[in-house]
C-alpha positions in Angstrom: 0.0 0.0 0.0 1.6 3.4 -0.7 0.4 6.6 0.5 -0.9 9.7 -2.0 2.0 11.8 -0.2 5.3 9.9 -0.2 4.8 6.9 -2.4 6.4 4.6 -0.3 4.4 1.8 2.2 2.6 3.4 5.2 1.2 -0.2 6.0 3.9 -2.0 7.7 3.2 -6.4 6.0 2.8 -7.7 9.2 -0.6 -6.0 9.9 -3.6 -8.2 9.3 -4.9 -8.1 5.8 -8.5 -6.3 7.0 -6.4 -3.5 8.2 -4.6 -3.3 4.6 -7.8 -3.4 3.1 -9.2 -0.6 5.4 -6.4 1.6 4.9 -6.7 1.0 0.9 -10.3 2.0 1.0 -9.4 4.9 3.2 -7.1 6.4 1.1 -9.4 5.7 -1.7 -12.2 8.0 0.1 -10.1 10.5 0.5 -8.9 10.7 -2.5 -12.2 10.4 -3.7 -13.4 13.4 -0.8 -10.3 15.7 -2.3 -11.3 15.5 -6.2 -14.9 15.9 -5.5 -14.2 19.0 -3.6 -12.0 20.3 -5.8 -14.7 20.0 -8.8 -17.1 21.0 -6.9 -15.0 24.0 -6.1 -14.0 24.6 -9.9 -18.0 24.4 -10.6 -19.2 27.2 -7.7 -16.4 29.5 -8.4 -16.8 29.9 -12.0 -20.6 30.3 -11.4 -19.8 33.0 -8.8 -17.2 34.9 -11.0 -20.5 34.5 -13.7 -22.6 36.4 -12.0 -21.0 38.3 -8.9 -17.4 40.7 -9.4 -14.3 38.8 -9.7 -13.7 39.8 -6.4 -16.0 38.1 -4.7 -15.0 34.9 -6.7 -11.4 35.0 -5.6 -13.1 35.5 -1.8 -14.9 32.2 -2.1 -11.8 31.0 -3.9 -9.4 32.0 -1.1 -12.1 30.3 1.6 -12.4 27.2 -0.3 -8.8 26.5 -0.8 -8.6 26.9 3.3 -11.4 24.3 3.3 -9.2 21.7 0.9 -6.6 22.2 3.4 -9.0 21.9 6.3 -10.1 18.3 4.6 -6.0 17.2 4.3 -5.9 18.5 7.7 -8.3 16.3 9.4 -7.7 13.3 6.7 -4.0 12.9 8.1 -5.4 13.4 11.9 -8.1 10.5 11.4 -5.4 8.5 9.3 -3.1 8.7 13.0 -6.0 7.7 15.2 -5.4 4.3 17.2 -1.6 4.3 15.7 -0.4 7.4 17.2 -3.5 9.4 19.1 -6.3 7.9 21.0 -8.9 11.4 19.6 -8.5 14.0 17.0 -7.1 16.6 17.6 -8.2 20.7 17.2 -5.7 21.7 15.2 -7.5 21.8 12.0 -9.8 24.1 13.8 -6.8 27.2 14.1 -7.1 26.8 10.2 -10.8 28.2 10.0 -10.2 30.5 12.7 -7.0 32.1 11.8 -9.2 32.2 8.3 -11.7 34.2 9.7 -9.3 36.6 11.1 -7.7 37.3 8.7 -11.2 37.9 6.3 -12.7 40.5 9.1 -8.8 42.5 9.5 -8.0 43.0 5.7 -10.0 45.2 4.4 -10.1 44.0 0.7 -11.7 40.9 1.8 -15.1 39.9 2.5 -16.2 37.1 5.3 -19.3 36.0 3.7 -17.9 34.5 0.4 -15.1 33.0 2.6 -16.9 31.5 4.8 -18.7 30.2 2.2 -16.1 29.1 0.1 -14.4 27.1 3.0 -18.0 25.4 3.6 -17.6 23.8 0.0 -15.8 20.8 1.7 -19.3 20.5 3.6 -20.9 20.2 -0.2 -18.7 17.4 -1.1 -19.9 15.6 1.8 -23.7 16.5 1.4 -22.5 15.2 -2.3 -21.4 11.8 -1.4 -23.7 11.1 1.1 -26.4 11.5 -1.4 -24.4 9.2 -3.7 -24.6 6.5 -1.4 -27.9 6.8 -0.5 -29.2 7.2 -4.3 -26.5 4.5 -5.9 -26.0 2.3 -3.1 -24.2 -0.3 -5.7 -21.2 2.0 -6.5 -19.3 1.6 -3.4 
């Protein structure tokens, strides 16, 4: 098994094959979690530049990017749960805030499309959720 980030093993081969196999489809959700957000992000922020000024575009651009790192964020903390951490820990949570900071102190941005735009991560969630439920033979 080889991780998205360094190509080598993660898994070490004397872990029982279930645990292989749960780590494969892991990383194949969040893969999966990444490219849907990212589409959907593509999607939302050429419809806002379509009918809203470019500047509010690159605002919900700027807060959905945060939200992609958010996601990697709190992927890699779940991936360390039971090996290294017994609970997740808050540090994905400085990214939104330190976000929001810095959206309500500089005045050429604006909160609302950021916050927004980070929520996009959300969407891919509401997105799969509904795939499963609606095409339950895909997974």
């Amino acid at each position: 098994m080889q991780t998205p980030e360094t190509g080598t093993s993660s898994i070490p081969s004397e872990l029982p094959v279930e645990l292989t196999a749960s780590m494969q489809e892991y990383y194949q959700l969040q893969k999966e979690l990444l490219v849907t957000t990212l589409v959907l992000t593509g999607i939302i922020f050429i419809t806002v530049w379509a009918f809203y000024p470019v500047n509010i575009a690159l605002n919900y651009l700027l807060g959905a990017c945060t939200g992609v790192v958010y996601l990697k964020v709190l992927a890699r903390n779940v991936e360390q749960l039971g090996k290294e951490k017994s609970q997740v820990g808050k540090s994905q949570l400085a990214i939104f805030i330190g976000l929001i900071i810095v959206a309500t102190q500089w005045n050429q941005l604006e909160v609302l499309p950021i916050f927004l735009g980070f929520l996009t991560y959300k969407a891919t969630l509401i997105v799969y959720t509904l795939r499963l439920l609606l095409l339950p033979d895909s997974r």
